[in-house]
ZASENU-817088 format. One record per residue (C-alpha): x negated, y negated, z; chain; residue in one letter; residue number from 0. Coordinates in steps of 0.25 Angstrom, whole numbers, plus 5000, padded with zeros to 4 digits. Layout:
<sites>
+------+-------+------+--------+---------+-----+
| east | north |   up | cadena | residuo | num |
+------+-------+------+--------+---------+-----+
|    X |     Y |    Z |      A |       a | NUM |
...
+------+-------+------+--------+---------+-----+
</sites>
This chain:
<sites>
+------+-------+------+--------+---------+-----+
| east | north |   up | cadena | residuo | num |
+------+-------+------+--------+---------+-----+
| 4811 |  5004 | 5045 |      A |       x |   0 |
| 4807 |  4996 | 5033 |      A |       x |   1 |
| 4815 |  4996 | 5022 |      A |       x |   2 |
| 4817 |  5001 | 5009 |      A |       x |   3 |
| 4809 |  4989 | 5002 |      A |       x |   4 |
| 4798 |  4989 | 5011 |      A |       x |   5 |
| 4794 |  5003 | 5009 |      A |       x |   6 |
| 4796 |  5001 | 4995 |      A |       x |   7 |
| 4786 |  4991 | 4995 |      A |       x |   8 |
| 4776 |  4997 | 5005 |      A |       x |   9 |
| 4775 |  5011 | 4997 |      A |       x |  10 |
| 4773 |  5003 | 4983 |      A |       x |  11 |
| 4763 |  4994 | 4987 |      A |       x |  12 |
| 4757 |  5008 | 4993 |      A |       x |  13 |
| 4758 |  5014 | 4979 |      A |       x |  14 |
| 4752 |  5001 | 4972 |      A |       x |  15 |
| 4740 |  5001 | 4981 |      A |       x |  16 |
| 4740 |  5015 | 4977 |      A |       x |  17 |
| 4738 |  5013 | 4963 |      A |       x |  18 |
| 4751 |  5014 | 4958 |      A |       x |  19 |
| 4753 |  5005 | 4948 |      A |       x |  20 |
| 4763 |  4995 | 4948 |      A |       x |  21 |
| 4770 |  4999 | 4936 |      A |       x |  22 |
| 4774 |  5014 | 4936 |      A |       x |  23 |
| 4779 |  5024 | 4923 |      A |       x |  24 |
| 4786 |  5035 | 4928 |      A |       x |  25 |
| 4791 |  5046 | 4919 |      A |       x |  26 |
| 4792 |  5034 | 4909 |      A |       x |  27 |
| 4801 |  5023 | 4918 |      A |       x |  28 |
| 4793 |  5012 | 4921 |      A |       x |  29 |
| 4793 |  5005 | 4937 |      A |       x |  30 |
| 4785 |  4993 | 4936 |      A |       x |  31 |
| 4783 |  4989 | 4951 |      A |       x |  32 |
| 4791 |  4976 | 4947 |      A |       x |  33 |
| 4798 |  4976 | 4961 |      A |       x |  34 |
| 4786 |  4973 | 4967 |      A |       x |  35 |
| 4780 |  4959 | 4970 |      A |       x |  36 |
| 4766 |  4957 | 4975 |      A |       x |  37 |
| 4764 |  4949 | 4989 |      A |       x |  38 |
| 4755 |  4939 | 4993 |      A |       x |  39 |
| 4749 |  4953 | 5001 |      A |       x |  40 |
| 4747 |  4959 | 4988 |      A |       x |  41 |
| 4757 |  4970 | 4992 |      A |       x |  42 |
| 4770 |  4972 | 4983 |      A |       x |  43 |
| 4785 |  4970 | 4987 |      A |       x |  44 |
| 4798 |  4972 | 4981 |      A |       x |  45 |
| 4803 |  4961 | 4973 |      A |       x |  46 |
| 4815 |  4953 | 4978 |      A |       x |  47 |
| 4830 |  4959 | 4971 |      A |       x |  48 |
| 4822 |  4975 | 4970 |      A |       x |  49 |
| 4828 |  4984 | 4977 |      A |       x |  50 |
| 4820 |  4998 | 4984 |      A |       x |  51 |
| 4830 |  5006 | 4974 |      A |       x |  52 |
| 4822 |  4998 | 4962 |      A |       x |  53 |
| 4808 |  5006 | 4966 |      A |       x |  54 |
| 4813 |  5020 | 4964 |      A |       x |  55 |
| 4808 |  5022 | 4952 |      A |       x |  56 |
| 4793 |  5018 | 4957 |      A |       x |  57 |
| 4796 |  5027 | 4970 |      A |       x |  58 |
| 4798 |  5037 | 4962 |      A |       x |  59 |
| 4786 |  5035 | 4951 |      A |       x |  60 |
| 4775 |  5046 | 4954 |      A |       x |  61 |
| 4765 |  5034 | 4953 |      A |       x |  62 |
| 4771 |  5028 | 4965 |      A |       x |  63 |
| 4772 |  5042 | 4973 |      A |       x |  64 |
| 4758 |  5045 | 4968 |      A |       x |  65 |
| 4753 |  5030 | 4973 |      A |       x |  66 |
| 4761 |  5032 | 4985 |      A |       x |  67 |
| 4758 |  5045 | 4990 |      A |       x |  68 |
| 4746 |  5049 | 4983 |      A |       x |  69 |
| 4742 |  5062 | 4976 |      A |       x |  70 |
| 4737 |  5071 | 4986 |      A |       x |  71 |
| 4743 |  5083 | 4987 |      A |       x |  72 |
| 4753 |  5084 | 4998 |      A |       x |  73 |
| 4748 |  5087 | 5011 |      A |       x |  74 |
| 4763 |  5091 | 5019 |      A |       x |  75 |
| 4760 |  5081 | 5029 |      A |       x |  76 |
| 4770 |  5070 | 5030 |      A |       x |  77 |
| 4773 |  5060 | 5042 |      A |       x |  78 |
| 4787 |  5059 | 5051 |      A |       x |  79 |
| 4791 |  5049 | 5060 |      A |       x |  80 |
| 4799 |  5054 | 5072 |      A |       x |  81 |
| 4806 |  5044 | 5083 |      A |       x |  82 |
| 4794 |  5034 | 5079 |      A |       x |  83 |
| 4782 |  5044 | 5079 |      A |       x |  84 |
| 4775 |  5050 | 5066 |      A |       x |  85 |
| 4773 |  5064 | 5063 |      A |       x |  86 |
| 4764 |  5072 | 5054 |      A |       x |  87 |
| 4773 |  5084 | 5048 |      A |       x |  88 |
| 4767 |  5095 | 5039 |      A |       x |  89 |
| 4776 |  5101 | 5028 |      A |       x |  90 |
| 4772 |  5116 | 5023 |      A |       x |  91 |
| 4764 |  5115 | 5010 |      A |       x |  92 |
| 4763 |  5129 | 5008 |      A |       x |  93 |
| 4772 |  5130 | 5000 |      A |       x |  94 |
| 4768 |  5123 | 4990 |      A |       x |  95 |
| 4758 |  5129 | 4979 |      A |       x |  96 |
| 4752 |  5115 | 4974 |      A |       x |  97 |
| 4756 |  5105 | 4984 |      A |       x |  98 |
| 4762 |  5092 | 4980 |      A |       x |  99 |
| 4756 |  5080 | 4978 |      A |       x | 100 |
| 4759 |  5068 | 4988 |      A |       x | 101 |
| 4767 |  5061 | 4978 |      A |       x | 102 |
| 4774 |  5071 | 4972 |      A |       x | 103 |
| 4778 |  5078 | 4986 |      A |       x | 104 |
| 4784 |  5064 | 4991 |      A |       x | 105 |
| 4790 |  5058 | 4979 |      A |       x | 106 |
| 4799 |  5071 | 4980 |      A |       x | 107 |
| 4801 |  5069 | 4993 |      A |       x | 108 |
| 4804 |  5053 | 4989 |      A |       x | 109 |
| 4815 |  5060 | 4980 |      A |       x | 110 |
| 4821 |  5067 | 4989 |      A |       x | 111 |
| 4824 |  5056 | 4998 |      A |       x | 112 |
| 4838 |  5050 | 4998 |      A |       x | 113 |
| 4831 |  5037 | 4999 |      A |       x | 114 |
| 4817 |  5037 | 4993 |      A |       x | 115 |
| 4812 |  5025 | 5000 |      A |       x | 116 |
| 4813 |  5034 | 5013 |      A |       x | 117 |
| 4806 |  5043 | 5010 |      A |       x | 118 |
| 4794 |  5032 | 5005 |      A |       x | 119 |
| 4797 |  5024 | 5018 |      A |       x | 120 |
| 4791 |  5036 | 5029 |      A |       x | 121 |
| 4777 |  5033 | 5020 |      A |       x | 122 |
| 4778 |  5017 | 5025 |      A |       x | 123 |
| 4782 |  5020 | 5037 |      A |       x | 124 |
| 4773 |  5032 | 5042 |      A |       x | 125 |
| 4761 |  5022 | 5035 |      A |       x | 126 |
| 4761 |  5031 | 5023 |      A |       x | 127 |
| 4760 |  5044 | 5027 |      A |       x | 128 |
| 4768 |  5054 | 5025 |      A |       x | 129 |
+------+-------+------+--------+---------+-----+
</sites>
């Protein structure tokens, strides 16, 4: 399982090539991407002495869910692993009367997570999709 930083640094770079800009104003508190070093690759990682506590605040930006999931509405679909194997689910939509975007539905599953970086961590691990 990777850990905590590792996905941390996967689903950033993800949002930065997504267009996400490196520093990030949400609801007027400002998350400059300061914990992020560029690599001879050109992809970013966490700075030495941060922590994977010290990116909450991005996590939870809606420029990130936005660059990270996109903003498509949500389709229901997500993605399981089950003793090695992926499955494809379907969760009921009807119910809903304008459904969600992709990044609103999962920043507020992201919420609900006792740990948040779980949550992000099935993206990495199921190749980003969910």
């Amino acid at each position: 399982m990777m850990t905590d930083r590792s996905v941390l640094e996967k689903v950033i770079n993800k949002a930065l090539k997504n267009g996400m800009s490196p520093s990030v104003v949400d609801n007027g508190t400002f998350y400059q991407v300061y914990a992020m070093v560029k690599t001879r690759t050109g992809n970013t990682q966490m700075a030495n002495g941060f922590s994977p506590e010290d990116c909450y605040g991005l996590i939870f930006s809606h420029d990130f869910a936005k660059a990270f999931w996109g903003e498509e509405n949500y389709t229901g679909f997500y993605a399981v692993k089950v003793g090695g194997r992926n499955f494809t689910m379907k969760l009921p939509t009807e119910k809903w009367r304008t459904p969600p975007k992709e990044w609103e539905y999962h920043l507020q599953q992201m919420v609900l997570e006792e740990n948040p970086i779980d949550y992000l961590r099935k993206f990495v691990e199921t190749d980003g999709k969910e």
